[in-house]
Each structure stands twice: as C-alpha cells, then as structure tokens.
N, C-alpha and C positions, 0 to 999 in steps of 0.2 A: 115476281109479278103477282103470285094470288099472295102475297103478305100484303100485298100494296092493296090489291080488290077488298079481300078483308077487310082494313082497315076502311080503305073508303065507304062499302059498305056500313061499319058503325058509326062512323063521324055522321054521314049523311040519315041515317035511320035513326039512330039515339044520341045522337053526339049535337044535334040542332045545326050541322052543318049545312049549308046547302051545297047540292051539285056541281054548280060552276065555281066552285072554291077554286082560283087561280092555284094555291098550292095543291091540294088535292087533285087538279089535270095535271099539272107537273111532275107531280111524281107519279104519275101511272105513263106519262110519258119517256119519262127516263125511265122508267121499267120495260115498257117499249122498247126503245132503244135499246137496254141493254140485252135482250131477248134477240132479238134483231143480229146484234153482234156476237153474238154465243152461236148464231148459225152459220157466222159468214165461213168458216173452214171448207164449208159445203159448197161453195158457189165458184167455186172454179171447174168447171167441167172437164179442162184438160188434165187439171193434177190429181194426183194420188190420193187417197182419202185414207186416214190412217181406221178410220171405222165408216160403217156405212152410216149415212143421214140420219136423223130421230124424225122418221117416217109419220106420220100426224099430228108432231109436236108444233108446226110450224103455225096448221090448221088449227090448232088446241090453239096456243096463244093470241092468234090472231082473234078467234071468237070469245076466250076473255076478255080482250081488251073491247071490240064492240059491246061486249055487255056492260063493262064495266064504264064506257062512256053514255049509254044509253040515256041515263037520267041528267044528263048536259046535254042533251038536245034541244029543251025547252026551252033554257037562255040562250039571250041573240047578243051577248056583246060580243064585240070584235074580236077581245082575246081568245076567249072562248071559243068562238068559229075557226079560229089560227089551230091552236091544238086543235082542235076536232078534226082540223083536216090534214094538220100531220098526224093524227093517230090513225085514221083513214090510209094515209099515203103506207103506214108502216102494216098497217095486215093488207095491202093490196101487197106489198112488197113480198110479205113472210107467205102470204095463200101462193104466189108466184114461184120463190123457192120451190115450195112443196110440189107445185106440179114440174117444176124442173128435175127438180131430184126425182121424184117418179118416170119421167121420160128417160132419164141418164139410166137409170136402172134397168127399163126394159132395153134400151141401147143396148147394153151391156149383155144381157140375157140373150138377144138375139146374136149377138155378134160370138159371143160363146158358145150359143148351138149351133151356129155355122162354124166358128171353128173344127169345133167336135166332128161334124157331120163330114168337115173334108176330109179331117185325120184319120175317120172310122173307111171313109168312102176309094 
C-alpha cells in the first residue's frame, strides 16, 4: 500500500496526472482490499490466534489510505464517488477491527486476572 501512495503521489505531483485517475483510485483500492485481507486471521473472536493482532497497523493503514484519497475529493464524477466510498467503507471496516481487537485483548486480560485471582484465592 505506501508503493501504491508513493507512486500516486509522483504521477499526480510530477507525472501531470490528475487525482481522479480511474486507474490510480483503483490500485489504491486493491491495495485496500488487499490490506484488509492480511487482517482478516484477526476477526474471529472465538478462534485461536496463532500471534496476537498488529495492534495500530489497522489504524496506520486506514489513515494512509484517507490521505491518500484526499486530493479525489474535488472530482464529482460518479466513478470517482463509487471508490471514494469504498475506500471509505474499507478504513471504517480496518478502524473497527482495531477497536475489536483492543476489546478482545482487554477481554482476555481481565478474564486472566480473575482466573489467577481464583487460583491464588
């Protein structure tokens, strides 16, 4: 995903690209997406986690990609609005994670010092 900002950055700053380059939303959206998918191991709250969550990573990628859609705000075509607002949907998605995974954890925490507490007690 920052290969992808990167680049959009040069296209649109030296490269004479503009903003709402249908391809340049599109590949920051499949980067999206595939960011997105790298977390989902995370999202099962009943199963086993073979490491814990990448704890602000979620938060981290969500806020590249707002940034990185920022100067596509100005155009109003259709398509342009379409991804804008799945890019939208997918850091509303990944910020949600993150606070999931932060809840599971203190879950976790607490249910482990009451464990403890009974076992000591």
């Amino acid at each position: 995903l920052d290969v992808i900002i990167r680049l959009m950055k040069v296209a649109t700053g030296t490269g004479g690209c503009v903003a709402d380059n249908p391809i340049l939303l599109e590949s920051l959206m499949i980067g999206a997406r595939t960011m997105k998918e790298e977390f989902a191991p995370w999202s099962d709250p009943n199963g086993e986690w073979a490491s814990e969550p990448p704890f602000g990573m979620a938060n981290k990628t969500a806020d590249l990609i707002e940034e990185a859609m920022m100067p596509s705000l100005a155009f109003n075509s259709p398509a342009v609005k379409a991804m804008l607002k799945e890019a939208l949907d997918v850091c509303k998605d990944l910020r949600q994670m993150e606070g999931t995974w932060k809840r599971w954890r203190k879950r976790r925490e607490r249910l482990a010092s009451a464990a403890t507490a009974a076992y000591e007690g």
